[in-house]
Steps between C-alpha positions, in 0.01 A plus 500: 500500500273735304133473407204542176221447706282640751452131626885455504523826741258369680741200592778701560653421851812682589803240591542394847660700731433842354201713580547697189565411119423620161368298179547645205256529187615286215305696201590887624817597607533689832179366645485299819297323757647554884396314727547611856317247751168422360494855314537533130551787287648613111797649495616679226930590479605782282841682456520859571869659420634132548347421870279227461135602663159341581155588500257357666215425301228332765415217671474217215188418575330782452682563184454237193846377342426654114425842693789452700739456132338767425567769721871367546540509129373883529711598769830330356425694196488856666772373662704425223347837313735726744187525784539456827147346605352625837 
């Protein structure tokens, strides 16, 4: 299940039984909503030398979803541009 919206994070609810779960971003590849109890933040994931990585963007409130595409599609691009991002 993957989202467009800031109203469809909103309604995310992770599945029963786990405490944790990502949703992932249906317009920018790499970025995701976790969810960990009521807590939600943007994740972006990255490759570095072929191990898969993740940066923590903020909590997603605090951080509007077109930012959010932004800053994941700058980070994936140093990425992919030979930097390794701090």
């Amino acid at each position: 299940m993957g989202f467009r919206t800031q109203a469809e994070v909103n309604k995310l609810t992770a599945p029963e039984g786990k405490a944790d779960a990502y949703f992932w971003d249906d317009e920018q590849p790499g970025l995701s909503v976790r969810l960990k109890g009521k807590a939600r933040s943007r994740v972006v994931w990255y490759q570095v030398n072929g191990k898969r990585r993740k940066w923590t963007l903020g909590a997603a409130a605090g951080l509007p979803l077109k930012e959010a595409r932004q800053r994941a599609r700058a980070h994936r691009g140093r990425c992919e541009g030979g930097q390794r991002p701090a």
